[in-house]
N, C-alpha and C positions, 0 to 999 in steps of 0.2 A: 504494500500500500504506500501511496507517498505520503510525505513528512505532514504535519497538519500545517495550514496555511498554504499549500501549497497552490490551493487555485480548486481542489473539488468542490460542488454544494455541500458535502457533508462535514467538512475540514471545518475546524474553527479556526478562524481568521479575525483580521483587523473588522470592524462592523459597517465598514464603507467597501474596502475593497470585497468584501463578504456579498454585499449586495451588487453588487457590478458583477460580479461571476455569476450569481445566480439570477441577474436577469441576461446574461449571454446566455447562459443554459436554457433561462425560457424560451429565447430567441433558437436556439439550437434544436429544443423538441418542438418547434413551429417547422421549424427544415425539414426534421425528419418524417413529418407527417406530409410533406408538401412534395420530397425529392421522387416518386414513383410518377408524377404527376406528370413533371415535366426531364423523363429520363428518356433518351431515344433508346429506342433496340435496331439498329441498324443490320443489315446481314446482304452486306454488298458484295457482288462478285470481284473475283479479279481482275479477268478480261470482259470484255464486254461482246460477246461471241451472239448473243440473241438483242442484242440492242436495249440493255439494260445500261443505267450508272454503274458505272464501275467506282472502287476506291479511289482510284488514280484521279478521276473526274468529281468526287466530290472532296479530296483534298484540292484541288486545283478552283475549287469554287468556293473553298474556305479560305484559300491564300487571295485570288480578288479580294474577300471582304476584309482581310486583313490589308490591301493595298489599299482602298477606298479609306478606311480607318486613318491609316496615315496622311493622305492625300490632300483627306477631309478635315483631318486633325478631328478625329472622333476620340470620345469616350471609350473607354474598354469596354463598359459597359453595354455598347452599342454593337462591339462587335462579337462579345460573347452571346449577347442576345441573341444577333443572328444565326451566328453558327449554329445557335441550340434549336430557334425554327427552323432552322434548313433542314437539320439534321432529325428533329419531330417530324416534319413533313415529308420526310424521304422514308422514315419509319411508315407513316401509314396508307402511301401513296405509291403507284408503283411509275415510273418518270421516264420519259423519253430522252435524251441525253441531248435534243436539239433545244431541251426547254431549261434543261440546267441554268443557261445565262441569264434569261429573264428567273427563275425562281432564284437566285442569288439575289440582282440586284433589286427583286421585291421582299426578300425577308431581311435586308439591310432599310428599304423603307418602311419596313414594320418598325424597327427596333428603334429608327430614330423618333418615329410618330410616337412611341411606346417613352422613351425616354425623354422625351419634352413633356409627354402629360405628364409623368413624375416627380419633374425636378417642376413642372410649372413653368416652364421656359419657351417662347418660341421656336420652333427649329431654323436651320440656318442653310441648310444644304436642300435645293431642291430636286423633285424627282427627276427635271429634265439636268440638272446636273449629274446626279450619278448615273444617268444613259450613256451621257456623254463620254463622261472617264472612263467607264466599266467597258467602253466598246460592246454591249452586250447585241449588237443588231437589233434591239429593241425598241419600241417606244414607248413612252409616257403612259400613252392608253395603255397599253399591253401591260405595264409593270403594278398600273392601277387596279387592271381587272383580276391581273394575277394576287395581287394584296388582297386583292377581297377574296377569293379561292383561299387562297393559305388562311386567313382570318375564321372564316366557314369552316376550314377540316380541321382548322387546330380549336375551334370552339372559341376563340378569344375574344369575342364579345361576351360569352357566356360570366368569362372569369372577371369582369369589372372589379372585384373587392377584395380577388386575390393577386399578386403579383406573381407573376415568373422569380422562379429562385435557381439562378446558375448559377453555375462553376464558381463564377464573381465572388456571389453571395459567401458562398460554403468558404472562401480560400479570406476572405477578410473577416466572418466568422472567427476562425478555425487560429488564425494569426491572433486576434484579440484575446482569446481564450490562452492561449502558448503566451502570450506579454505579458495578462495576468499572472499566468502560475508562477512566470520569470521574479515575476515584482515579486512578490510573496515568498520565495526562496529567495529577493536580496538580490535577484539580479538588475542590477540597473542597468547595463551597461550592454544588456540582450541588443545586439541590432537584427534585426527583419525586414529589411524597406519594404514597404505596400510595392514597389515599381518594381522591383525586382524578380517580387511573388508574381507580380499581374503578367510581367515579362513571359516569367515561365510556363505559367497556364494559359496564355496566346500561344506558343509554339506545343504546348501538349494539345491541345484544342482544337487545332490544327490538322491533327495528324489523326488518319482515323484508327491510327492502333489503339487511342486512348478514348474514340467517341461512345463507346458501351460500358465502360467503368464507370462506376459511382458517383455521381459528383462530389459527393463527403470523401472516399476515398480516395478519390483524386486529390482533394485539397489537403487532404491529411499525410499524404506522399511528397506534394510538393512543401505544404509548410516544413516539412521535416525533413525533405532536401535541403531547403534553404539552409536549417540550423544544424546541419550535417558540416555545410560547406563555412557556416559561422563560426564551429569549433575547428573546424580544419584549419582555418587562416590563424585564430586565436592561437591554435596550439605550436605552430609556425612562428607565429611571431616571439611566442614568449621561446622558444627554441635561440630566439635571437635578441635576447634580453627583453626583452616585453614584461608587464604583468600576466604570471601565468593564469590559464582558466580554473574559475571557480569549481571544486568537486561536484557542486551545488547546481552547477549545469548538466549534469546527466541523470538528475533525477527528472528532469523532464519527460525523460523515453519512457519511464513511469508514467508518467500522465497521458501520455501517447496511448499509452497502455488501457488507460481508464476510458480517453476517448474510445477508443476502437470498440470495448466492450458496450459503451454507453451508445455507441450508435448502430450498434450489433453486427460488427465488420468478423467476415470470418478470416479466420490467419492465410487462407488458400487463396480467397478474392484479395486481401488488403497486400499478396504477397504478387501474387499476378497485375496486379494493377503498380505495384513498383516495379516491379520489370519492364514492363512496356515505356512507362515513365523514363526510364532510364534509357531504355533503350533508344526512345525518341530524342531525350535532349542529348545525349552522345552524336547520334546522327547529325542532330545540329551543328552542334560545339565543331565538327569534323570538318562540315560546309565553312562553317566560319573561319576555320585555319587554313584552309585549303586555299594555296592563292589565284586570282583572278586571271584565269590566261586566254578567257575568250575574247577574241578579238570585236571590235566592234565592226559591224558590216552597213550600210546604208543601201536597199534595198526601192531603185526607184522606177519608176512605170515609166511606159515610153510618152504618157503626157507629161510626165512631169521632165524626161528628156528632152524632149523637143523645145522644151522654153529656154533651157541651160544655155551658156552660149559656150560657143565652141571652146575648146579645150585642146585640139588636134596643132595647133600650130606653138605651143609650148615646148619647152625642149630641153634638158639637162644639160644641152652641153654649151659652155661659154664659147662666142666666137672669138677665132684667133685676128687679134690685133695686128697688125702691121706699124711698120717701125714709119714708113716716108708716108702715112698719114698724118705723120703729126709735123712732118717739114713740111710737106706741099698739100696745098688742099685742094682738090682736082673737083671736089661736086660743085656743082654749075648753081649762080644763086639763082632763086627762081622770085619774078615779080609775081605780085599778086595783083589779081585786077578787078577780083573781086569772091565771093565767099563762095567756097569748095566745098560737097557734099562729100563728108567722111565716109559717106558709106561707097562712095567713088574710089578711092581707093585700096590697093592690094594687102594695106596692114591697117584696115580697118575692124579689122575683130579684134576684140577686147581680149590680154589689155593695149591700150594703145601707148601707153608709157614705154621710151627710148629706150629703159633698162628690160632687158631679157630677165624674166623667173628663172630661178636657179631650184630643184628637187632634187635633190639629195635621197639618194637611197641608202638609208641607213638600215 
């Protein structure tokens, strides 16, 4: 069991921090009564051989709503939202693979309609804007009528009084709860950045190894990657004269312990669900060190050649000077008698400047 104070409802504690836990716990059995609600069961092929979504095709429609996210400078909020409609909607619907782009860029306009009535806020991004970015060959109408399809099978008029509770929810939850029990053993000096968490469960989220795990388990893997990687540096550092880490921080994995029980995680799913976890942000971490050697290519139509101007009369190599041009100067002056159309004469294609371009093939 862990120490008292440590952060459980049952612990006796300080009578303030005491009450702060136990209404995250209330918030916590609110979750768990709500997370079956909004859980996909996805069971995606891998090829797409009878004209079904494949994997490959709805990670690629999760990373769009991550590009639009950025683009747009969205909320996390916004884009976990979507991912968790797409990823609902693909559960109960069975999808043509030419409709993918419009159902991406309408459960991105769900999430953002959804997250303005919540915070109370206007939205800022319109629907003919995210056509635009997403390239989706769509239009506005199309992405409106699809919103209201998705809205229909997911019931989401119905839920008015209840909110959607994702991945978000459970990993800022789950994090709150871990900074409690820190406080309470005396850990001040716990860091967890909320940006770091949100980081991670954008690239778990992502990826569909991790779309059918738990949301609570998800978040309970990644908050405990985080402070995995918190004691790793901690213990690093004090290796190199640092303040060493408190023993008081590994009574945490205790309380790991109590969560898992208290949200009735079995050791085979909570152990399965870290695996993939890992295995995804490995993959990342891999992409990310890997260095950048595709070439950039510029890929252009023959309308868009035809405008170009010529290029053919350019030439890498300098002409050879002559020595008695610079003693005798043999070109004939010429009068002018009145204004000469450049396009008359034979070095009139651009550029027309004296100096010859020089290209260098390096």
């Amino acid at each position: 069991m862990l120490r008292a104070g440590a952060g459980h409802p049952d612990a006796d504690g300080a009578s303030t921090s005491g009450t702060d836990i136990r209404q995250l716990y209330s918030t916590l059995n609110e979750y768990l009564q709500l997370e079956t609600k909004f859980q996909p069961r996805l069971c995606l092929p891998t090829d797409g051989e009878n004209g079904e979504v494949t994997t490959g095709a709805r990670d690629g429609a999760a990373h769009v709503l991550r590009c639009l996210k950025v683009w747009f400078d969205l909320p996390a909020d916004v884009l976990i939202g979507a991912i968790n409609l797409f990823d609902r909607f693909l559960t109960k619907m069975k999808v043509r693979p030419c409709h993918v782009p419009c159902i991406t860029v309408s459960c991105m306009n769900i999430a953002i309609d959804e997250y303005s009535e919540m915070t109370k806020q206007p939205r800022n991004v319109t629907v003919e804007e995210l056509v635009s970015v997403s390239q989706s060959a769509c239009t506005a109408g199309d992405v409106a009528r699809m919103s209201r399809v998705i809205a229909d099978k997911l019931a989401l008029a119905q839920r008015c009084a209840v909110s959607a509770v994702s991945a978000l929810h459970w990993a800022r939850l789950l994090r709150a709860l871990v900074l409690a029990a820190a406080d309470s053993l005396g850990l001040r000096d716990l860091a967890l950045p909320e940006n770091e968490l949100i980081n991670l469960l954008e690239i778990a989220v992502c990826d569909a190894e991790c779309v059918n795990a738990r949301t609570s388990e998800l978040a309970l893997v990644l908050v405990f990657h985080q402070l995995e990687k918190h004691l790793v540096d901690r213990s690093r550092q004090a290796a190199e004269g640092a303040a060493p880490v408190s023993d008081d921080a590994y009574y945490l994995y205790e309380f790991a312990a109590q969560l898992q029980a208290h949200c009735n995680m079995t050791d085979a799913s909570l152990l399965s669900t870290r695996t993939h976890v890992r295995a995804v942000l490995a993959r990342y971490e891999a992409r990310q060190a890997a260095p950048q050697r595709q070439r950039l290519v510029w890929r252009l139509s023959e309308r868009t050649l035809k405008v170009l101007r010529p290029t053919d009369r350019l030439t890498s190599l300098l002409p050879t000077i002559e020595e008695q041009h610079f003693a005798v100067d043999s070109t004939p002056k010429r009068n002018r008698t009145g204004s000469v159309s450049s396009e008359s004469e034979e070095t009139s294609d651009w550029p027309r400047s004296p100096v010859l371009p020089v290209y260098c093939n390096n």
